[in-house]
SEZAZA-43109 format. One record per atom (N, C-alpha, C, O): y negated, z, x. Coordinates in steps of 0.05 Angstrom, whole numbers, plus 5000, padded with zeros to 4 digits. Each point is the difference from the previous one (the first is absolute). Last residue first. Example, Ala and Ser with C-alpha at 12.3 -4.5 7.8 and 13.67 -1.06 7.14 Angstrom:
REM SEZAZA-43109
504551425257 497650015016 497850144985 497850045010 513749954996 497650004982 497650005018 500050135021 
This chain:
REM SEZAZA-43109
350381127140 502849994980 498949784972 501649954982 493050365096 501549785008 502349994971 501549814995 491350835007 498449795002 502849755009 499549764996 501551234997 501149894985 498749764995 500649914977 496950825085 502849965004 501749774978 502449935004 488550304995 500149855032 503849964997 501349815007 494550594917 500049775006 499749845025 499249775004 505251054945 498550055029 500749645003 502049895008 498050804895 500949805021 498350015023 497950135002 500550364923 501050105020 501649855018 501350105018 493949604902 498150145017 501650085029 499149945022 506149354931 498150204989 498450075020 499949885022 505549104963 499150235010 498450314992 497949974988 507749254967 497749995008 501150265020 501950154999 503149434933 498850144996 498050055007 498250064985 509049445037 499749904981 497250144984 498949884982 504150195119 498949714981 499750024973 498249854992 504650985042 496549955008 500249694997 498049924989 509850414988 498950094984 496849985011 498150034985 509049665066 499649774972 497650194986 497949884994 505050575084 498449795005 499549764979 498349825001 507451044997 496650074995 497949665009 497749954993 512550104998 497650124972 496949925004 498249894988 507850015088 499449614991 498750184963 498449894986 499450765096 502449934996 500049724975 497849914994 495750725076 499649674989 502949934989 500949815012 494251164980 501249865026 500849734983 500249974976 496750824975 497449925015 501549685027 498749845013 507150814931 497650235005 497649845021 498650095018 509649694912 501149825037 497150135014 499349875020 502350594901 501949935007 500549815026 501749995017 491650234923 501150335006 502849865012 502050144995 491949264984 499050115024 501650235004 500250125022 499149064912 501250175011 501750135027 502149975011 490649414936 501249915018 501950275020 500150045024 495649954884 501649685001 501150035027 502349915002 492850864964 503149994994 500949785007 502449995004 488350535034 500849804996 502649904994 501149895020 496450974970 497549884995 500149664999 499149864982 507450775038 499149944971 499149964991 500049984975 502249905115 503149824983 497850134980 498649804994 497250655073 498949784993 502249824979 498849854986 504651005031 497449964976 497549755002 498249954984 510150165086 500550044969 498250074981 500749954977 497449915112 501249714992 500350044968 499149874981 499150995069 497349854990 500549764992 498449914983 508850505048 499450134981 497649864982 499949924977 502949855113 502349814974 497950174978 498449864987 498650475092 498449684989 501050014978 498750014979 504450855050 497249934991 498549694995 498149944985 510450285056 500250114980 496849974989 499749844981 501049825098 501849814985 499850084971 499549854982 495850695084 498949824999 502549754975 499049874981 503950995057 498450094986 498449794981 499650044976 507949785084 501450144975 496749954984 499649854981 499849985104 501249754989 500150094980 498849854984 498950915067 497449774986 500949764988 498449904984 508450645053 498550174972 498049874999 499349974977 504549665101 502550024971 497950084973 499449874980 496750335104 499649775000 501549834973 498949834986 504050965054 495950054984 499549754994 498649984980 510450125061 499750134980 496550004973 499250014977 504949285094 498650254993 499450124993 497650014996 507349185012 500950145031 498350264996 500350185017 499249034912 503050065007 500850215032 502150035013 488749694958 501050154973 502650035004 501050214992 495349295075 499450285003 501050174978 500950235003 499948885052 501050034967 500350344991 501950124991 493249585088 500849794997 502050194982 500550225009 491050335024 503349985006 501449804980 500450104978 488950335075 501349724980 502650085005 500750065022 491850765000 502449794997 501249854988 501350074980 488850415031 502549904993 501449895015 499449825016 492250864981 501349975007 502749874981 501350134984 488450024995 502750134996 502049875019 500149774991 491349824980 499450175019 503150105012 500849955022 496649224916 501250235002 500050065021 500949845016 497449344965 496850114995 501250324990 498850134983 509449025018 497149995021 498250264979 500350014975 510649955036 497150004971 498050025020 499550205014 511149455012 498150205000 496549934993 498549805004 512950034969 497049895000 499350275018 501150225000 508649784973 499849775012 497049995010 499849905023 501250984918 502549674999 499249795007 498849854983 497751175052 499449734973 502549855012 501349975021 494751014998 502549885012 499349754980 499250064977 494550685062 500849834972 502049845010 499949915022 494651075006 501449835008 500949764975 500150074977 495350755013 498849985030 501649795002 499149935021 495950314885 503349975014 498449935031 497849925007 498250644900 499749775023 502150085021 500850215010 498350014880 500550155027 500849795016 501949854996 497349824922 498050184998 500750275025 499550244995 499948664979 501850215013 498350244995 497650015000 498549194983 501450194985 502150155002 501450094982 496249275086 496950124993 500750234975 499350235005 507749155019 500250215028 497050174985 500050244997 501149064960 503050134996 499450205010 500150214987 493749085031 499150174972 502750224995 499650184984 502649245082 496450175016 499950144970 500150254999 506449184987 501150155020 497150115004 499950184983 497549174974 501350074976 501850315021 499750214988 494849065055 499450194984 501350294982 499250234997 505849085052 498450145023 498650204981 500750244999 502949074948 501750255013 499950195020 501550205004 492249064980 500250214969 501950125000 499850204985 500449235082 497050074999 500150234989 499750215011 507049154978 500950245024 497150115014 500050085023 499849294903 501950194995 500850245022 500850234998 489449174984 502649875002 502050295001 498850215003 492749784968 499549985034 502650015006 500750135020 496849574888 497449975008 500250085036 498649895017 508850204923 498849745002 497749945013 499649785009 503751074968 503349855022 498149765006 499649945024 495250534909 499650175028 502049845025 499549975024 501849954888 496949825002 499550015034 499449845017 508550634946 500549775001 497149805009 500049785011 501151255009 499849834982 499949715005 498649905018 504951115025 498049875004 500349714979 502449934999 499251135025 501449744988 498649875018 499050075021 505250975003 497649765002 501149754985 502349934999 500751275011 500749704991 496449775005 497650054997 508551005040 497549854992 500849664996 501449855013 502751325003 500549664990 497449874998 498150124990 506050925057 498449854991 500849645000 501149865017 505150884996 496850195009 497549804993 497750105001 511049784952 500049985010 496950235017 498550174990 509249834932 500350095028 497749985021 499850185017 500349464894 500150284996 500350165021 499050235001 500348785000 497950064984 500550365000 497950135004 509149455019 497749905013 498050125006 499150105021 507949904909 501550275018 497049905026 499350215011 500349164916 499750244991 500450245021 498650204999 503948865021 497450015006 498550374982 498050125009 511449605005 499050105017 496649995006 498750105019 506149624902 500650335000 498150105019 498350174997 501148844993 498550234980 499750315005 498150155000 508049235049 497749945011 497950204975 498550195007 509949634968 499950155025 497150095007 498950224999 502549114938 500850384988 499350145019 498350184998 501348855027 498350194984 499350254982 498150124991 508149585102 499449974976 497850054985 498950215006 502149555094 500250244979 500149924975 498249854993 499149655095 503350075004 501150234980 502150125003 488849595009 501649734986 501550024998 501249884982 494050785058 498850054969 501849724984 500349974976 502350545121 499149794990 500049934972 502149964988 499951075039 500149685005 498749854993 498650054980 505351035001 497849825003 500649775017 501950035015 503950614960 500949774989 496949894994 499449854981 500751205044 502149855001 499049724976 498950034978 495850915063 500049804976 502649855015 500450075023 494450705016 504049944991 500049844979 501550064981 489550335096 501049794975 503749954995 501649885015 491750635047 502850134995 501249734971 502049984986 488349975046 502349945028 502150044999 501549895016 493249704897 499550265026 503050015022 502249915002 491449224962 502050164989 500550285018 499350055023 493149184940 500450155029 502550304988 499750204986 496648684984 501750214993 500450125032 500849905021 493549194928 501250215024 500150224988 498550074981 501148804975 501050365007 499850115022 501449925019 495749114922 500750085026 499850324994 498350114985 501148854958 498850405003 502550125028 502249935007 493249014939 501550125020 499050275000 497850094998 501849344906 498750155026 501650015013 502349994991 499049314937 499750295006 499550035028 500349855019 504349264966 498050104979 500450255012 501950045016 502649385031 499249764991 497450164976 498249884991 508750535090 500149974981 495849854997 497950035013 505350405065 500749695002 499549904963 499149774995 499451105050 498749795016 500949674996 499549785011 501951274956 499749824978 497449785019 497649974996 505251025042 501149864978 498349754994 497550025004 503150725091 498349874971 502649874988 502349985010 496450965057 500949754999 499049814977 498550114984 502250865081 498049814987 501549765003 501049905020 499051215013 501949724997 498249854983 498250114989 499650755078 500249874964 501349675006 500049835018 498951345028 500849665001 500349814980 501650034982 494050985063 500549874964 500549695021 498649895018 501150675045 499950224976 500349854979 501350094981 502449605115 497950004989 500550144974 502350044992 503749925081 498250225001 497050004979 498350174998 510249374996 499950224987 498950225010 500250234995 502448785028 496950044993 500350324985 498150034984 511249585024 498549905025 496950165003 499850165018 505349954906 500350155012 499249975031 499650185016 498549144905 498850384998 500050145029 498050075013 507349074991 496850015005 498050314992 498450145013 511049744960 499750025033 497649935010 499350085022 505850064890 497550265009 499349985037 499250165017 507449294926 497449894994 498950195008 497549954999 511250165016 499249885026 496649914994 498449935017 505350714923 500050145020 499149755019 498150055015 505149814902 496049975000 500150205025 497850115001 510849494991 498249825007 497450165002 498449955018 508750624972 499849935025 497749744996 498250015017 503350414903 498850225019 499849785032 497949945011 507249574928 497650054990 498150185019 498249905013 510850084993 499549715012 497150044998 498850015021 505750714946 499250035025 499149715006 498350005018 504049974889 498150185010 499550035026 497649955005 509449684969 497949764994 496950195008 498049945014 511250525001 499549835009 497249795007 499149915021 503350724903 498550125025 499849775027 497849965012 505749724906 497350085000 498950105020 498049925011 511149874987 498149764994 497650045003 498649865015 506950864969 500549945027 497449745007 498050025014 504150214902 498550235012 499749955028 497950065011 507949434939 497249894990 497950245006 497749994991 512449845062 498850114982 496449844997 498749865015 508649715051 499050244999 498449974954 499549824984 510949865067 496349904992 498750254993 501050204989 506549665095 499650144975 497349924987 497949985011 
């Protein structure tokens, strides 16, 4: 018998409940610690703009649904859930760090930074950090590294969301500052636009000339 477009839903729905149920398995592993924060970064490979990194300490009864990997979301998606984030959570903190800054102590330097400055504006201190894949030298706090972490943790999900939604955004008012090599759209990453548009144009301020000395 084909099922109904009600049927469909609830269906699609429990699939849903059951995944962010298996992502609450690091939460629920560590759920003697009191604030657990997830932490993750953005914008390590792209060619202009800052790298910014997120931690997010979500609360323990959290019923957010269709957090994930900040790649595996749409950008609608990823908006809504960066709004429902931001309103739920017990606390968010964001770190950049600047293109002058990528160049001068190279990129996975300035993402070390940039995670330490995340976690520092937190504004209620976490006993535990679950990070995606790294662990952040000159943190006291107890971590755990978990290899594609935004896809296995819930906390870990909502800093992908938090940090993605907050670079692209900032991509989009560097595109108006700089219109030739539009930024609101390939948001800083080496796609064949953005790479004619720095020959023909040059480089700006917010380039990261360590990353663009070979092109």
């Amino acid at each position: 018998m084909k099922k109904t477009a009600q049927e469909k839903r609830m269906e699609a729905y429990e699939k849903e409940l059951q995944r962010t149920q298996e992502m609450k398995r690091y939460e629920l592993e560590y759920a003697a610690y009191a604030h657990i924060c997830g932490i993750d970064e953005v914008g390590r490979g792209p060619l202009a703009g800052p790298v910014v990194a997120g931690a997010v300490i979500l609360p323990k009864d959290c019923s957010l649904l269709y957090l994930n990997d900040s790649k595996k979301l749409s950008e609608k998606k990823r908006e809504e859930l960066y709004e429902k984030i931001m309103e739920t959570a017990v606390s968010v903190g964001i770190g950049y760090n600047t293109p002058a800054r990528i160049d001068e102590i190279n990129i996975l330097q300035a993402t070390y930074e940039a995670m330490r400055e995340a976690v520092g504006n937190l504004s209620v201190k976490p006993d535990l950090l679950l990070n995606d894949a790294v662990t952040i030298p000159e943190i006291e706090i107890r971590q755990v590294p978990i290899i594609k972490g935004d896809a296995k943790s819930i906390s870990i999900a909502a800093a992908s969301i938090v940090a993605k939604v907050t670079r692209d955004r900032l991509m989009v008012k560097y595109g108006e500052v700089y219109p030739e090599y539009g930024f609101a759209s390939h948001k800083g990453y080496g796609t064949a636009l953005h790479r004619e548009a720095i020959k023909k144009y040059g480089p700006t301020p917010i380039h990261r000339k360590s990353f663009i000395k070979n092109l």
